[in-house]
KEFI-868555 format. One record per residue (C-alpha): x, y negated, z negated; chain; residue number from 0; residue in three letters. Coordinates in steps of 0.5 Angstrom, whole numbers, plus 500, padded with zeros to 3 digits. Each point is the difference from the previous one (the first is absolute). Layout:
% residues N
[site [X,Y,Z],"A",NUM,"Ala"]
...
***
This chain:
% residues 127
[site [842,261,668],"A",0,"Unk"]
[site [496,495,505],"A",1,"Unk"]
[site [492,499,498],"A",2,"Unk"]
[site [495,499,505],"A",3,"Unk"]
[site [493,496,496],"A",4,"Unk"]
[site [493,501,504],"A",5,"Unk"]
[site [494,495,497],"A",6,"Unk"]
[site [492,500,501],"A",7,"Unk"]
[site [495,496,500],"A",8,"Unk"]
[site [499,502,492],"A",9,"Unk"]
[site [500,494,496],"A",10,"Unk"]
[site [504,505,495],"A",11,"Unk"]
[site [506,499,503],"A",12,"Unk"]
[site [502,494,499],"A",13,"Unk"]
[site [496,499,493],"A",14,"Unk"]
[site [504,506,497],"A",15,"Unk"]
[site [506,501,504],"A",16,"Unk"]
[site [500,505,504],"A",17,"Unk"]
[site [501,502,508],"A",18,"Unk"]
[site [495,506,503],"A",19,"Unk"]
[site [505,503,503],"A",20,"Unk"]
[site [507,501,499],"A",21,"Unk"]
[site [505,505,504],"A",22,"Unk"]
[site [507,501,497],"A",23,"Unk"]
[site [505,505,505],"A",24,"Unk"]
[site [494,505,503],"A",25,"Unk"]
[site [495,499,494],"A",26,"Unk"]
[site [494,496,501],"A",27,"Unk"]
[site [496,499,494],"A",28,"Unk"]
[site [493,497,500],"A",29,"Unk"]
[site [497,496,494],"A",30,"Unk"]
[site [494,501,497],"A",31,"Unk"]
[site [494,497,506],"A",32,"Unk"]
[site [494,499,498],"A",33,"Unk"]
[site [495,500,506],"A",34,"Unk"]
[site [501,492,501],"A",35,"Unk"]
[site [497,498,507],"A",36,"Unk"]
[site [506,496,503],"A",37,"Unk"]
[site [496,495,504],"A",38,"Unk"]
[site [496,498,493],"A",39,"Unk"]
[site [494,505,502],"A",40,"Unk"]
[site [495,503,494],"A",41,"Unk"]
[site [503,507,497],"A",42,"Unk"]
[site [498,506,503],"A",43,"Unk"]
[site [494,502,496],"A",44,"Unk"]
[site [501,508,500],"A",45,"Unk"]
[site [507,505,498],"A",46,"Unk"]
[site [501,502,507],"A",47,"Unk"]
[site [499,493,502],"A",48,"Unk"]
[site [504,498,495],"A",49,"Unk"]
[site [506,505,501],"A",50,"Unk"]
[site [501,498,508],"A",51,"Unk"]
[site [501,494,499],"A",52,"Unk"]
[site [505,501,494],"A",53,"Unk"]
[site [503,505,504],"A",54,"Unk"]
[site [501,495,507],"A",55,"Unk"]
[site [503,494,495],"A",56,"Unk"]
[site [505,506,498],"A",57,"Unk"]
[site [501,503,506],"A",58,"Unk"]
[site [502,493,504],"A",59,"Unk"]
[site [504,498,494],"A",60,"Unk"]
[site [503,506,501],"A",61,"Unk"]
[site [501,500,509],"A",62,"Unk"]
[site [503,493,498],"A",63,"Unk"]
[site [505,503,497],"A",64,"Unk"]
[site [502,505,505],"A",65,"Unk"]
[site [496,506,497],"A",66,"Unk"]
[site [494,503,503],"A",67,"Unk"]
[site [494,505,498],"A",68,"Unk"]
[site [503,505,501],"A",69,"Unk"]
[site [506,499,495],"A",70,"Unk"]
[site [496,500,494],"A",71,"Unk"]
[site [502,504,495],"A",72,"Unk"]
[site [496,498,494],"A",73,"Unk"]
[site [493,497,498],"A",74,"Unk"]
[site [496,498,493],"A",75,"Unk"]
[site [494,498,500],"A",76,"Unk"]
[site [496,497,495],"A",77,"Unk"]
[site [493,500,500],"A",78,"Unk"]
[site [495,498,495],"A",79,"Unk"]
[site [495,506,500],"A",80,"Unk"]
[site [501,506,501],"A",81,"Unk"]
[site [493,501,505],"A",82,"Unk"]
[site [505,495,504],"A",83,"Unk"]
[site [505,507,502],"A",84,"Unk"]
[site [497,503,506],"A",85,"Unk"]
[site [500,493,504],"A",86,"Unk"]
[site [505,497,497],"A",87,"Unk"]
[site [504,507,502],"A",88,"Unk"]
[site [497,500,507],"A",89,"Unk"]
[site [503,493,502],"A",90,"Unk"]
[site [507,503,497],"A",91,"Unk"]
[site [499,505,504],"A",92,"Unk"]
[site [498,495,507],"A",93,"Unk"]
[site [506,496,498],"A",94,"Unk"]
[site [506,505,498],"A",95,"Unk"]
[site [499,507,504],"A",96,"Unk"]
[site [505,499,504],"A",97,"Unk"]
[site [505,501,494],"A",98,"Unk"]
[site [495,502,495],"A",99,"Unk"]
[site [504,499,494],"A",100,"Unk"]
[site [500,501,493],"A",101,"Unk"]
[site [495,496,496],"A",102,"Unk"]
[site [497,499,494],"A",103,"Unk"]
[site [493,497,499],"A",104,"Unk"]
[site [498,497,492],"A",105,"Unk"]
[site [494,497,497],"A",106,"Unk"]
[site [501,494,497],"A",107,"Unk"]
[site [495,496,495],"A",108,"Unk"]
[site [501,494,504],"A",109,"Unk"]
[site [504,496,506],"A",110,"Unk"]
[site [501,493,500],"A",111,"Unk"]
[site [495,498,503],"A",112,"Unk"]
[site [494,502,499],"A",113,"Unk"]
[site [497,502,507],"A",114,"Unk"]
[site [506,503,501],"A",115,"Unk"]
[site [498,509,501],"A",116,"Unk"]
[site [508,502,502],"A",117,"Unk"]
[site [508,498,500],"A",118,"Unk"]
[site [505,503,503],"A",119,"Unk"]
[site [507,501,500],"A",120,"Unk"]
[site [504,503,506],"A",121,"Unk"]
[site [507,502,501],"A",122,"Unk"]
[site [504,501,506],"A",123,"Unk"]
[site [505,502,504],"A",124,"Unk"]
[site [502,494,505],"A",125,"Unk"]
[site [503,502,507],"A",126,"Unk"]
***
């Protein structure tokens, strides 16, 4: 079956082999993204800030691909404090309503960056 590959502007990527984003028939899979500014910018400091922009990364991975918001079918959201929730929960709510999909969000000690409060993954449905 033919694959389709996104990249983004995470350094990642190319240090460790992976694409942002693939799609494989109707299935889009987004890798974990971390909120990495694509135009070189500073992170966002606070979680709802943080979870906008790795929701746009994905989402853009995403329409690349032939999806939409509206095709979302699942989401992970990991999260380094658990007082980050509500924000967090908040800017999944503004990316995703239109398809409110199921999601899990975890606590984690740590993300590869320190600076870093969340990363997402997302799947969807292209078309």
């Amino acid at each position: 079956m033919k694959r389709r590959f996104v990249r983004s502007a995470s350094p990642f990527e190319e240090r460790y082999g992976f694409s942002r984003a693939v799609r494989v028939g109707e299935m889009i899979r987004v890798a974990g993204t971390a909120p990495i500014p694509q135009d070189g910018a500073p992170t966002p400091h606070g979680p709802f800030d943080q979870m906008m922009l790795c929701g746009t990364i994905a989402l853009a991975a995403i329409e690349e691909l032939g999806g939409t918001a509206a095709g979302v079918v699942r989401t992970r959201m990991y999260i380094t404090d658990a007082a980050f929730a509500d924000e967090v929960g908040r800017a999944h709510r503004q990316l995703f309503d239109q398809s409110t999909p199921p999601a899990t969000m975890v606590v984690v000690a740590a993300l590869l960056d320190p600076a870093w409060k969340v990363e997402i993954e997302v799947d969807a449905l292209a078309g």
